[in-house]
N, C-alpha and C positions, 0 to 999 in steps of 0.2 A: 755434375759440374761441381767444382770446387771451389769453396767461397774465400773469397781473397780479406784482404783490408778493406780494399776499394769499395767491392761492392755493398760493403753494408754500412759507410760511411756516409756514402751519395744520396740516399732515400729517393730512389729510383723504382722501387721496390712497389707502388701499386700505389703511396699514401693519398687519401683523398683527405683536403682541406676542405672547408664552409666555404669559401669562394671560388675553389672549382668546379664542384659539381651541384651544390644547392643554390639555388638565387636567393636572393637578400631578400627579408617578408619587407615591406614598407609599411610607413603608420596608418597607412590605409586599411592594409590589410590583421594590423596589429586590431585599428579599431575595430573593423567589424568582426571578427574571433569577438574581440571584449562584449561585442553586443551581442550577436548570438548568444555566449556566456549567458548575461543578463536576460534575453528572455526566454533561456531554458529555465534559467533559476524563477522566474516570476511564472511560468505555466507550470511548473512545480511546484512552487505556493499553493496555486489557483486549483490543482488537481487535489493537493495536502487539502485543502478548507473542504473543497468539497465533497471530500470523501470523510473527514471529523461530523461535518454535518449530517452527510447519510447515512454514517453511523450511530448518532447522536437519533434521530431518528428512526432507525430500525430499533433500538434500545426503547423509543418511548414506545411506538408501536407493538413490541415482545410483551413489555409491562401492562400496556393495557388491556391486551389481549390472554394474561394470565388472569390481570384482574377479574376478567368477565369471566374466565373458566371457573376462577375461586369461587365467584358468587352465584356461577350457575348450578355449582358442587354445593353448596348450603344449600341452595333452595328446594335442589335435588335431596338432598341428605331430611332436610324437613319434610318434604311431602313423602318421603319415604317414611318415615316415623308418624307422620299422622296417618298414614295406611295402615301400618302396619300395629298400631294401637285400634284404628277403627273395626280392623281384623278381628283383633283380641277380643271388643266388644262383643261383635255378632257372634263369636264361639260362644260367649259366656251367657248369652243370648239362648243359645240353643240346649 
């Protein structure tokens, strides 16, 4: 088919407007989007705190759990050196 003047002057052509095919939102429906909005943003908060905290806690819990490895390594590392000086004794013993 061969496109004249006419036909592409007329916008005939398929164009869809906002008022033909979509319906108008209302402030109804404006508000409640804005609120949804609002408590995704606030359970997003609430998931953010809670997770700074349980990490915040997993960090004290690592630390003190190193700490008692550290002092259970001295304590180990001394009983090991008074054994092994007691060793020394009883060779020199014999």
């Amino acid at each position: 088919m061969a496109v004249t003047g006419d036909e592409t002057k007329t916008g005939n052509s398929g164009d869809l407007t906002a008022s033909s095919s979509l319906p108008q939102e209302g402030a109804g429906a404006v508000a409640h989007r804005s609120m949804l909005i609002v408590k995704a943003s606030i359970k997003r908060e609430h998931r953010l705190i809670k997770n700074r905290d349980a990490s915040r806690e997993c960090r004290r819990k690592k630390k003190e759990y190193v700490k008692c490895l550290e002092d259970r390594l001295d304590m180990l590392e001394n009983q090991n050196k008074t054994l092994i000086d007691e060793l020394n004794a009883l060779k020199d013993i014999n």
